[in-house]
TORFI-928013 format. One record per residue: residue in three letters; y, z, x of N, C-alpha, C in turn. Coordinates in steps of 0.2 Angstrom, whole numbers, plus 5000, padded with zeros to 4 digits. Example, Ala and Ser with C-alpha at 12.3 -4.5 7.8 and 13.67 -1.06 7.14 Angstrom:
// residues 2
ALA497250395066497850395062498450395066;SER498950355064499550365068500050395064;
// end
This chain:
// residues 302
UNK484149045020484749035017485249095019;UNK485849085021486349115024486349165019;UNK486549235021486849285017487549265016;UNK487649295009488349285005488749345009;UNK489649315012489749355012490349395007;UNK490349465010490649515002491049555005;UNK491149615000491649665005490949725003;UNK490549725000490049765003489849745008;UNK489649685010489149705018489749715023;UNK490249685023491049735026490949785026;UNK491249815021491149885020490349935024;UNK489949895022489449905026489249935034;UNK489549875036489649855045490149935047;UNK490649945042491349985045491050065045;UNK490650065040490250115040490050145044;UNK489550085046489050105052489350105059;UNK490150065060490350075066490650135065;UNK491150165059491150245060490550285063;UNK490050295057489750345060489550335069;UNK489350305072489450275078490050305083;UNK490550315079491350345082491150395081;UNK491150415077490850505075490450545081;UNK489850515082489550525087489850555093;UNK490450505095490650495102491550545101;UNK491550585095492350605094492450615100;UNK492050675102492450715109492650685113;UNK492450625114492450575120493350535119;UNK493450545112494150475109494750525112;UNK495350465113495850515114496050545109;UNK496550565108497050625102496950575098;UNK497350535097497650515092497050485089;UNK496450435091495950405089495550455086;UNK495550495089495250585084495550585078;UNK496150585079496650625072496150565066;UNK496350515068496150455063495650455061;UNK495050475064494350485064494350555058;UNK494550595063494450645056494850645049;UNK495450585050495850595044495450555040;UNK494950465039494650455037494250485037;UNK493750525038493250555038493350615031;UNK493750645030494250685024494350645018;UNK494550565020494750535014494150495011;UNK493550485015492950445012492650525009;UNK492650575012492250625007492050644999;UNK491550624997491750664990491950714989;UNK492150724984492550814983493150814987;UNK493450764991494050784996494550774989;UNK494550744984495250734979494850724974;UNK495450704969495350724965494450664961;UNK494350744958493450684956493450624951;UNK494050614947494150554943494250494948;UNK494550504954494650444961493850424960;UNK493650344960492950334964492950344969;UNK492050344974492050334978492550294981;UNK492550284990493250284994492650234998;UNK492950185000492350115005492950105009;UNK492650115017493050075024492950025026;UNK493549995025493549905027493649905035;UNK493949945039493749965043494250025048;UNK494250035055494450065058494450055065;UNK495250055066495150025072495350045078;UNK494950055083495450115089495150055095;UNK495450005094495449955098496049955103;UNK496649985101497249985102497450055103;UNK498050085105498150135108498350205100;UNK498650145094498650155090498150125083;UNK497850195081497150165077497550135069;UNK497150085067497350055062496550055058;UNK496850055051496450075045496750035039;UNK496050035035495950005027495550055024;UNK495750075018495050105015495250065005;UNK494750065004494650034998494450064991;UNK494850084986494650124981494650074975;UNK493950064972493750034968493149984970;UNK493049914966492749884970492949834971;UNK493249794977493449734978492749664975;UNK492449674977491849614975491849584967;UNK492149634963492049624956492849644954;UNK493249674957493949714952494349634951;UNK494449634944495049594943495649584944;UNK495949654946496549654948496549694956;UNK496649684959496849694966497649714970;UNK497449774972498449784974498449814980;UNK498649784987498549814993499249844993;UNK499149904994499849964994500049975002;UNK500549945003500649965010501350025012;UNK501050065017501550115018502050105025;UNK502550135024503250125028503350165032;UNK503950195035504050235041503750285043;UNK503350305048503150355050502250375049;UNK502250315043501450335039500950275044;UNK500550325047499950295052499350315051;UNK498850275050498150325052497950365054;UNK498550405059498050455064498450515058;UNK498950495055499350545055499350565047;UNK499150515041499250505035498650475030;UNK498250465033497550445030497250475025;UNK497150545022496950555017497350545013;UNK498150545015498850545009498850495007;UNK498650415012498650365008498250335004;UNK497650365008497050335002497050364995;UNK497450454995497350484988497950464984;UNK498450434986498850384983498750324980;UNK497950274984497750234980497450244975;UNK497050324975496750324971497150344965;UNK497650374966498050374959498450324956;UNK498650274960498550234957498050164955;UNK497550184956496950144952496950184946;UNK496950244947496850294939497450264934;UNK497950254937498550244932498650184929;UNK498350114934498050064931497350064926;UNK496950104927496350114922496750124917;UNK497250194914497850224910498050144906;UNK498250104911498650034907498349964904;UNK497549984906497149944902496549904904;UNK496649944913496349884917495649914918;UNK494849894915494349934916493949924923;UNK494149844927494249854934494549844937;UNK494949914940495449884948495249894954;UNK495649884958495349914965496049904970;UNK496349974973496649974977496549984985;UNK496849944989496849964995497249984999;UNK497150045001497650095007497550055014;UNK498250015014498149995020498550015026;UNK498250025032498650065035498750005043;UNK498649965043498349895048498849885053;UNK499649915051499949905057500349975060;UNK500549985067501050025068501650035066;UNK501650095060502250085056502850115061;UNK503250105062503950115065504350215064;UNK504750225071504850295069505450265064;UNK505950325063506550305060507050265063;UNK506950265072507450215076507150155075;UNK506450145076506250085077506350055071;UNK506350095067506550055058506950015057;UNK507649985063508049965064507849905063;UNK507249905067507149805069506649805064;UNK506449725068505849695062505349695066;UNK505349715073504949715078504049745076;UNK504249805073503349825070503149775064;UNK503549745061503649725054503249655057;UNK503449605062502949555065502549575069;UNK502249625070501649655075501249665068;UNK501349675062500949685057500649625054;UNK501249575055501149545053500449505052;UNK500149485058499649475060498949475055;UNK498949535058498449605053498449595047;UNK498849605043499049585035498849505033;UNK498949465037498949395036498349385036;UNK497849405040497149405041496949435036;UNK496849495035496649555030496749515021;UNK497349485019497249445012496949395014;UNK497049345021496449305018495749315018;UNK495649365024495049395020494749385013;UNK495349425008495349425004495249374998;UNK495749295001495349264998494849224997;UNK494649245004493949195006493349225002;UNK493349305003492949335000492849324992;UNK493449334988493549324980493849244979;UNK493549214980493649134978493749114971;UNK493649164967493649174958494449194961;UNK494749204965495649234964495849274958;UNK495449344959495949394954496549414956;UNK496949434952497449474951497749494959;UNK498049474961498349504966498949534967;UNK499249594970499749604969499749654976;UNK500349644980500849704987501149764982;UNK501049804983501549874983501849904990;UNK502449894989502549894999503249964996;UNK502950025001503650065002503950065007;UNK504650065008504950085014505250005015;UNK504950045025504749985029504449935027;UNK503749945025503349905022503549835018;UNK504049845016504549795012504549755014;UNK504849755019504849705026504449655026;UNK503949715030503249665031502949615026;UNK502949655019502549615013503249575011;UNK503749565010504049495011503949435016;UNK503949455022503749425028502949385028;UNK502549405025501949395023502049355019;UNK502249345013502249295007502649245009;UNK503049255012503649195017503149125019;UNK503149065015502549005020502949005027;UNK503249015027503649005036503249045040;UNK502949095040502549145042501949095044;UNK501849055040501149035042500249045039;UNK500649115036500049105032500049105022;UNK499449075021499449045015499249095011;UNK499749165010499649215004500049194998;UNK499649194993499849194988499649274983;UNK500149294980500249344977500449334970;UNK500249374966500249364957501149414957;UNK501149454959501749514958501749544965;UNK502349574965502649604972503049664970;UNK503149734973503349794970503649834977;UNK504249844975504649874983504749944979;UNK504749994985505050064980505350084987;UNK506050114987506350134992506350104998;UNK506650024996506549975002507049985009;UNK506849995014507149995017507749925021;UNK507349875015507649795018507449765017;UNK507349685018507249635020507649595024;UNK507349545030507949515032508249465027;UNK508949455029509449425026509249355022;UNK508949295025508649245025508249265019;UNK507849305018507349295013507649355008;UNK508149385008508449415003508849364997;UNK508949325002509849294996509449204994;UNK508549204994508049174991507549204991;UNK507449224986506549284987506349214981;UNK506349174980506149154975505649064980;UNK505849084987505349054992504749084992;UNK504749154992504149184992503549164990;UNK502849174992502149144989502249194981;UNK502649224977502449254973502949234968;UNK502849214962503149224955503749244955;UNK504249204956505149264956504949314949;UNK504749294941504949334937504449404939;UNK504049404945503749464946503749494951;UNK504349494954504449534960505049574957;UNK504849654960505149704958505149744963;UNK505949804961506049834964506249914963;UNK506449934965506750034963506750054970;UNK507550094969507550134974507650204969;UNK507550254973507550314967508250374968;UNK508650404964509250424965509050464970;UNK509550484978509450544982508950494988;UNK508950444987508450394991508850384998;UNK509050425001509750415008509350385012;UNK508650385014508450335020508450285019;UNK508350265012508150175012509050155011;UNK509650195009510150155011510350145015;UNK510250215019510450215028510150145033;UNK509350145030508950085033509150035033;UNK509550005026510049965024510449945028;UNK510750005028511550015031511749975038;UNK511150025042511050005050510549955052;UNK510149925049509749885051510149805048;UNK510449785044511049745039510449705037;UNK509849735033509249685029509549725023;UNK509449665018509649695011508949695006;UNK509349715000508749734995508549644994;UNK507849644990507349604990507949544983;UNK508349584981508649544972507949524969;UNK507649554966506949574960507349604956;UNK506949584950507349614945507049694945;UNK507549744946507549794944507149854937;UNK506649904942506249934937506450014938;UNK506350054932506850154933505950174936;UNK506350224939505850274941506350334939;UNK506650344934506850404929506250424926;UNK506450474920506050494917505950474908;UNK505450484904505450464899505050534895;UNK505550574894505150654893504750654886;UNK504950584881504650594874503650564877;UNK503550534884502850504885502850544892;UNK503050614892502650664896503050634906;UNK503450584906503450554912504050594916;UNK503950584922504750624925504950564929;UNK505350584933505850554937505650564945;UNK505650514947505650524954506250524958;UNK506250544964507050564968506850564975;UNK507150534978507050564986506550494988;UNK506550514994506350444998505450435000;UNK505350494997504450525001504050474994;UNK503450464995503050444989502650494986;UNK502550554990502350594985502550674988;UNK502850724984503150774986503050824980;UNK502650824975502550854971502050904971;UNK502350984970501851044970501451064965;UNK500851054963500551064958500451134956;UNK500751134948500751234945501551254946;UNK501851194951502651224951503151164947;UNK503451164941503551114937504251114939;UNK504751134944505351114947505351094954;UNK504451084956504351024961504650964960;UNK505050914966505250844966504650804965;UNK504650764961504250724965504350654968;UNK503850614970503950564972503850494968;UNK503950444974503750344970502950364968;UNK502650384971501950374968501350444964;UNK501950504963501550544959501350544955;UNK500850554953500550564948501150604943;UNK501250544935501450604932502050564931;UNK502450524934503150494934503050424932;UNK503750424929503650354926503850284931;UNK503950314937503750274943503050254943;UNK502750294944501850264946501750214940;UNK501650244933501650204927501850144928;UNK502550134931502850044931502550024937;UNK502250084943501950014947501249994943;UNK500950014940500350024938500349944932;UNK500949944927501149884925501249844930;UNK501549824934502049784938501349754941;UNK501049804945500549774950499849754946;UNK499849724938499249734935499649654931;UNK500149654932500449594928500749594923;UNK500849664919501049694914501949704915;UNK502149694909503149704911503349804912;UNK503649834914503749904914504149904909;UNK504049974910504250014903505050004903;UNK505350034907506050014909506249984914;
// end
């Protein structure tokens, strides 16, 4: 009888090619190191905060000149709701890998907060994200493509039961995870909600109809946050516009303890200094909170 496949014997397999990698670091070039030991930081226990679960590598890839990473916080095999969180300019695996896995994990904590006893987020890092010049085009935004299109259906090959699905795409990202849900693309993703924060665009064509998308027009959402100057300028000089989703505040709501977020980074908050900025995804802002509804199929607060 054929073994069932899952995302643990995945997970499994990626494990045992890390450690494998580990073996051979001195041997990798730079960059494939940085990534090896940035994952290596993010699967550790004790590396963040102890209420995150365990951290599962879907994989790691230094096939390519630039290494590409998933890592999975929660359990994909059984979570009901599922949110692959993609990140936008400048954010790579060799370079940001414990920051975006400990981003997942807070916001798996803040979907726990909103009702959900299982979620599971994935930090996905799959394609070469773009510096600020490159951000101009759409040119990494289809190189990712690829990677992404495979990686959900993965996903639903694997969860045939179809839980909850939802994109949280910042930046750049935005891009890509409209590009993805677009049938013109090719591939057959379908998504419950979609969530842009500090989008740097979408092309034109899929901005002035987002309602082509593989995802529910009344659940695609977006925020940019005040003082947000790259994703206008991204705007401005690339001429892709905002997604038109109904808009969700990443202010603050001080009577429920929440702040405001500002600025274009997802997380920039100094813990112990309470006139720290912070970001789209810190912990503590009534940003996180509405992704935490949005990506869970819940309406946000504002």
């Amino acid at each position: 009888m054929p073994v069932r496949e899952s995302y643990a014997r995945l997970s499994g397999a990626a494990q045992r090619r890390f450690e494998a990698l580990c073996k051979i670091r001195g041997r990798l070039r730079t960059s494939h190191r940085q990534a090896l030991d940035g994952t290596a930081h993010a699967l550790r226990p004790g590396a963040m905060d102890p209420a995150i679960p365990a951290r599962h590598l879907l994989y790691l890839d230094l096939s390519g000149r630039e290494p590409l990473a998933a890592v999975a916080v929660g359990d994909l095999d059984t979570a009901t709701h599922v949110t692959f969180q993609l990140s936008g300019t400048g954010i790579r695996a060799r370079n940001a890998m414990w920051g975006s896995v400990r981003e997942a994990g807070q916001l798996y904590l803040e979907q726990r907060k909103v009702g959900i006893a299982e979620p599971a987020v994935v930090a996905w890092l799959g394609y070469p994200a773009p510096n600020l010049a490159s951000a101009l085009l759409d040119t990494a935004a289809r190189r990712g493509l690829h990677r992404l299109g495979q990686d959900l259906g993965t996903f639903a090959r694997l969860r045939p039961d179809a839980p909850h699905l939802a994109l949280e795409a910042h930046s750049y990202a935005a891009t890509l995870a409209a590009q993805v849900l677009d049938p013109a693309s090719g591939y057959a993703v379908h998504a419950q909600a979609l969530a842009t924060i500090g989008s740097a665009g979408i092309p034109r064509h899929l901005s002035r109809s987002p309602g082509r998308l593989n995802v529910p027009p009344q659940n695609i959402y977006e925020a940019v946050a005040p003082g947000d100057r790259l994703a206008w300028f991204g705007r401005a000089l690339s001429g892709r516009k905002l997604l038109s989703g109904h808009r969700f505040s990443v202010g603050a709501i001080p009577e429920l303890g929440l702040h405001a977020a500002t600025g274009h980074n997802t997380s920039q908050h100094l813990p112990g200094d309470p006139r720290s900025p912070r970001g789209y995804r810190d912990p503590g802002t009534l940003c996180l909170r509405n992704l935490a509804l949005i990506t869970t199929g819940q309406q946000p607060l504002a």
